[in-house]
N, C-alpha and C positions, 0 to 999 in steps of 0.2 A: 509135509507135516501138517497134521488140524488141528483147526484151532480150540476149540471147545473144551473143557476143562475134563469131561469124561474122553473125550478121542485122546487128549493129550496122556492122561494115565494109560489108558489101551496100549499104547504104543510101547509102554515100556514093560517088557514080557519078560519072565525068567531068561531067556534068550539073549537079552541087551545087558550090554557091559555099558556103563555111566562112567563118563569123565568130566570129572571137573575140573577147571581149573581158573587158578588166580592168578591175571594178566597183571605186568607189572611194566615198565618201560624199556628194562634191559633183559630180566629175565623172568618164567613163567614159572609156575608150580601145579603139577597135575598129579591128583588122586585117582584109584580105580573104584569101584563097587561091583556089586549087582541090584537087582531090585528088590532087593529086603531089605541094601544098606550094610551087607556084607563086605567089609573093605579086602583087596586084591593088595599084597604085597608092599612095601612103601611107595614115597611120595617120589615122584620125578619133577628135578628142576631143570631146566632145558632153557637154551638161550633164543633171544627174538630174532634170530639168524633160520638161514634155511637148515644147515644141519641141525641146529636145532629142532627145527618141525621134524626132522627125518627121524631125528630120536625118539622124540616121542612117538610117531608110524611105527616104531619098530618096537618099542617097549609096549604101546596097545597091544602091538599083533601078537607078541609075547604073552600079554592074558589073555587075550583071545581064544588064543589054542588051549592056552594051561586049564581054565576055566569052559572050553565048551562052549563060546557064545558065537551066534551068527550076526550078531545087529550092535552097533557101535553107535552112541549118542555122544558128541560133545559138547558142552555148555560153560560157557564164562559168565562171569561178571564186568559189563564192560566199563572200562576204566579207561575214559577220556576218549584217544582216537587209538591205541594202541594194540587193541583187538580185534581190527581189521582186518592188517595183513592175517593173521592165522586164520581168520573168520573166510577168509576170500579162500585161501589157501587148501585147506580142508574141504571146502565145498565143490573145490574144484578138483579132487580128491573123491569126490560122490560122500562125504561122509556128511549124516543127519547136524547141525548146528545149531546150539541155543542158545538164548538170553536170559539170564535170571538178575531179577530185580535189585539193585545193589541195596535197594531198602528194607528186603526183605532177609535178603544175609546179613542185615546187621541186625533185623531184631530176632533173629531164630538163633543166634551162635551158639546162645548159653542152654541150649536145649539138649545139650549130649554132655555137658560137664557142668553145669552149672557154673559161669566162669565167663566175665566179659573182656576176658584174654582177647583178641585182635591181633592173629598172624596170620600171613601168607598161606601156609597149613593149615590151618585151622581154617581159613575162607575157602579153600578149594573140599575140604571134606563136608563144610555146609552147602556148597553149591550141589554137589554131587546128591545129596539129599533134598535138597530142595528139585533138581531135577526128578528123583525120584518117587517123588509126591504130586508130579505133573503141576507142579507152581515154575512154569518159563512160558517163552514167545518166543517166538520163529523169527529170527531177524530179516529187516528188508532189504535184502544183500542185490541194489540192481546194477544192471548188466545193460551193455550195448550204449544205445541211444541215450534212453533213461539214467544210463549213470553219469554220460556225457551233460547232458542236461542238468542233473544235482550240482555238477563240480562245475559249470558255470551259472547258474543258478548262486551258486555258493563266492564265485567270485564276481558276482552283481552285489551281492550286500557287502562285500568286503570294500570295493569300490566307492559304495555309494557313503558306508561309515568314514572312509576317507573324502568324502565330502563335505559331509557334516562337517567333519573336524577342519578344512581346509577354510569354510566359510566362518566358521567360528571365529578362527585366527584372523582372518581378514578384515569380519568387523572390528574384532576387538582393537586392531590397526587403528581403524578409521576413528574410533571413540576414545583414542588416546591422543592422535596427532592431526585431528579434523574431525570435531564431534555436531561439529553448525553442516558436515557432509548432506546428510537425507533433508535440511531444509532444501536444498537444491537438487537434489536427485532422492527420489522417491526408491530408488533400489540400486544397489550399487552393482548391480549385472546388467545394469542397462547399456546399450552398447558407449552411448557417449559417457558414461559415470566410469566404466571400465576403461576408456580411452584416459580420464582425466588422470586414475589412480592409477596406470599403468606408464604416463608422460609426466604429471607433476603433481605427485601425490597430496605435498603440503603446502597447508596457507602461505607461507613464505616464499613459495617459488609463482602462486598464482598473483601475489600482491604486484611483482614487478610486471605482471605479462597485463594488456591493454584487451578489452574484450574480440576483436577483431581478431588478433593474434587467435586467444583460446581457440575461435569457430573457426580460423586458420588449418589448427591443429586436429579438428576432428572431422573437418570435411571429409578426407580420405575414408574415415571408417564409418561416418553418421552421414546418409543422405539427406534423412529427412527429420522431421519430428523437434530439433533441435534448433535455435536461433541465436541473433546476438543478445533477444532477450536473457536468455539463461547463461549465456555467455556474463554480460554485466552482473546477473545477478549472486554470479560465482564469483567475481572479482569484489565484490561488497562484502558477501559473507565471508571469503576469506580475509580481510581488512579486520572484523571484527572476531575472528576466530580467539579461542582460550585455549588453543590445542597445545599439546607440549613441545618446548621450540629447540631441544636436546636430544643430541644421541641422533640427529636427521640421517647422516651419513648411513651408518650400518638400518638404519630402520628404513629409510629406502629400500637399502639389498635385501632387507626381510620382505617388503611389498613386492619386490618383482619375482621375489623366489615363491611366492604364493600362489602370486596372481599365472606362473608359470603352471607351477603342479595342478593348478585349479584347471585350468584348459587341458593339461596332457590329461589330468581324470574325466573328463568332461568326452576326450574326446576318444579314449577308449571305453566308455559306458558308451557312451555312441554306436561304436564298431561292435562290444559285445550285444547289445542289445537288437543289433541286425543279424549276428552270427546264431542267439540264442530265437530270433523269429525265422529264419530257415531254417532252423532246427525241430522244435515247434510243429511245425505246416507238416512233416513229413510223417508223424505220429496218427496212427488211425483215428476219426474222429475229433482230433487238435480245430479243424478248420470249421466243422458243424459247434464246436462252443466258441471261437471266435465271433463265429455269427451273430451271438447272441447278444441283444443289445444292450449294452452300457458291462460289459464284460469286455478286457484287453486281453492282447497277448502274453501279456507280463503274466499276470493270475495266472492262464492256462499253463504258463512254460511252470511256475511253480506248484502248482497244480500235480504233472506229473513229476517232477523233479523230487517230489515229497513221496508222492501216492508208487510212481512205476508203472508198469504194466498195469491197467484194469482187468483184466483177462485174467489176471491170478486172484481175483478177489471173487467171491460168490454170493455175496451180498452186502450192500452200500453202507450197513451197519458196523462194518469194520473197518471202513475210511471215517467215518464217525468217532467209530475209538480211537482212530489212529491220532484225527486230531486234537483229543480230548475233550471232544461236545458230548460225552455220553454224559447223562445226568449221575450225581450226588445225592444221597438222601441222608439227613442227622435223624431217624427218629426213636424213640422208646418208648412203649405201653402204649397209653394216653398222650405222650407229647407226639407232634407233628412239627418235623424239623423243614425247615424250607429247604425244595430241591436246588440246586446247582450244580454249573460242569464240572467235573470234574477237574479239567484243563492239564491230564496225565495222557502225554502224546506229544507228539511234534510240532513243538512251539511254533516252527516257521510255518507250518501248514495252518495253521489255526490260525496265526495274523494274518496270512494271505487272505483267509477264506473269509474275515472281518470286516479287512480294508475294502473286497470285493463285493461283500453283499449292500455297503453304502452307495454307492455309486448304482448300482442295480436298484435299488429300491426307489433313488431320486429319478434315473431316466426309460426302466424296463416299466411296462405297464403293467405285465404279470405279479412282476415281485412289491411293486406301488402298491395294485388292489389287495394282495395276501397282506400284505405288512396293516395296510387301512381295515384289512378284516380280524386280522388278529388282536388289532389294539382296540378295537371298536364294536365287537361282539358282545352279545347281550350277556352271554353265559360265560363268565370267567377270563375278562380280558387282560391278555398280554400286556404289561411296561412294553414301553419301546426298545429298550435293551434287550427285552426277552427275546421281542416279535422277532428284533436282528437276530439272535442264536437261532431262533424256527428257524429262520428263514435260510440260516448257516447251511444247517441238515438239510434243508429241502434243494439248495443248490448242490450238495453231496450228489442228494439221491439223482438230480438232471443230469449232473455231468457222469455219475456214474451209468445210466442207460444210454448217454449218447457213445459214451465210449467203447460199449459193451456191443451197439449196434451200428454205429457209424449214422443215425436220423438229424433230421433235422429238430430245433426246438419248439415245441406245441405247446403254445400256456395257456391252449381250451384245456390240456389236459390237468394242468397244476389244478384251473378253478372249478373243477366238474365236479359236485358232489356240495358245494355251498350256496346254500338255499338263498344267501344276501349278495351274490355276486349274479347272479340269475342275467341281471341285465344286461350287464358289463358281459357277459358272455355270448350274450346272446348278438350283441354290438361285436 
């Protein structure tokens, strides 16, 4: 299917019968049309089960023949994760699949009754028209490697929000029943601080221990770094502590049960993030953008886990869109509204591609000198928030020719063409 707003009306010819329909958790609602907007017979509700889908294969094929049509479009409204399954289903079915804006069915409903009625019918006969008018998008339904990659990609952040949350908890421990803690340990992940909070978490049990004893207790795990200085000087802080001296018993078992889940998350983000870099390296082109300096593996795996295949893309303006760096404009007559991204795309691609371009900009020298030229040209310079969004797109467009051709990265070619970069180029 194309993308373009005139291919996308093309497509739908006297010929194609239009189904809409409105996904729901248990069960679905589909309408027929043709391309006038001529409705086929009533509404089919069908269950999220396989017979389900079969119903509805067999109730299309039913107007299909009735009506004379050789070309089948379907299109939802997608609702949550639940339009999926039929989304994969049907595709693999060979039949045409689309997306319509849930935004946009809610401000067109009242355009065929005047009525901001809100049913399941009533959303699958606007979608059906809304596909009609060529307002949808071709969903990124990927496959193989690529999808392998999303769904662990996807449980990398599910992990890591379970981290967050783990370490939360932990401190919030430490600043109720040992809050004089980080006078003596500047991090509590540090091996001897994780040794103390994991053997004798509170003031009260360090008070009776002699400092020899503590550095006793941590040789096993702390070789070095650590002494009987900080030994003593934990046995004094604890002496003076205000921590809370109740409820120890069960609030120990809270601290080991944390400091537990805290290492089993730790240590399968470990093993996924080895599983997700041979995964990664096997992807054409994956290992020419690792190369590239102050860009990780992480980026790249998310990278494709958002984007898929390059190879279905035809030009880097629609990884653009996808992440919603395409610009915004407010303006009317005479007023001139200040441009902005849009940020209409896939959230996680768009913070990847954020977090990536800081770290590129402080240690690549290509993306250094663009960022120093952007904010520091004579004609119309860049904020440094902006220069990062340039710089967004311009990492787009790199990864999108490496991927495309499998090369190496050239940043004579990023700065060829800037008369204030001359030197730096020519160095």
């Amino acid at each position: 299917m194309n993308y373009t707003q005139n291919q996308k009306i093309s497509q739908i010819t006297p010929s194609t019968l239009i189904i809409g329909i409105d996904i729901a958790k248990d069960k679905h609602v589909a309408r027929a049309q043709d391309d006038r907007g001529i409705e086929f017979g009533k509404r089919l509700i069908f269950e999220n089960r396989i017979h389900g889908f079969q119903r509805l294969l067999d109730w299309v094929e039913q107007h299909r023949k009735k009506n004379d049509k050789n070309h089948v479009i379907f299109g939802v409204e997608p609702t949550g994760h639940y339009w999926l399954n039929l989304a994969y289903f049907l595709r693999a079915k060979g039949y045409d699949f689309v997306l319509v804006n849930p935004m946009h069915v809610k401000k067109t409903k009242e355009l065929d009754d005047n009525s901001p009625t809100k049913n399941d019918t009533k959303d699958a006969r606007v979608i059906s028209q809304l596909i009609k008018d060529g307002r949808y998008s071709v969903p990124n339904l990927l496959e193989g490697i690529y999808a392998e990659l999303r769904e662990g990609v996807k449980v990398r952040d599910q992990l890591i929000k379970q981290l967050m949350i783990i370490e939360g908890r932990i401190q919030n421990h430490i600043q109720r029943y040992f809050p004089e803690f980080f006078d003596v340990f500047g991090d509590w992940e540090g091996k001897a601080a994780f040794c103390t909070l994991k053997m004798f978490p509170f003031p009260s049990q360090i008070i009776g221990m002699e400092p020899e004893e503590i550095l006793l207790k941590w040789k096993p795990y702390v070789q070095r770094g650590v002494g009987i200085k900080r030994a003593t000087k934990l046995v004094r802080t604890a002496q003076k502590s205000i921590g809370i001296q109740i409820g120890l018993q069960f609030a120990e078992h809270e601290m080991k049960f944390l400091l537990a889940q805290y290492e089993l998350y730790k240590e399968q983000l470990e093993q996924l993030d080895q599983d997700i870099e041979a995964l990664v390296e096997t992807i054409p082109g994956a290992k020419e953008m690792i190369r590239i300096s102050g860009l990780g593996t992480t980026t790249v795996a998310l990278f494709f886990a958002e984007v898929g295949d390059i190879k279905k893309y035809s030009h880097p303006q629609q990884i653009v869109n996808l992440a919603g760096l395409s610009l915004r404009e407010h303006s009317s007559g005479k007023f001139k509204g200040q441009s902005r991204i849009s940020k209409r795309g896939r959230s996680r691609l768009l913070r990847a591609l954020y977090l990536a371009i800081r770290p590129l900009v402080a240690h690549n020298d290509t993306f250094k000198a663009l960022h120093s030229y952007y904010t520091k040209r004579p004609d119309k310079p860049l904020k440094k928030q902006q220069s990062l969004i340039a710089l967004c797109c311009k990492l787009i467009r790199v990864l999108f020719v490496i991927g495309q051709k499998q090369c190496e990265f050239d940043g004579t070619k990023l700065l060829r063409g800037l008369p204030q970069l001359d030197s730096l180029q020519a160095a």
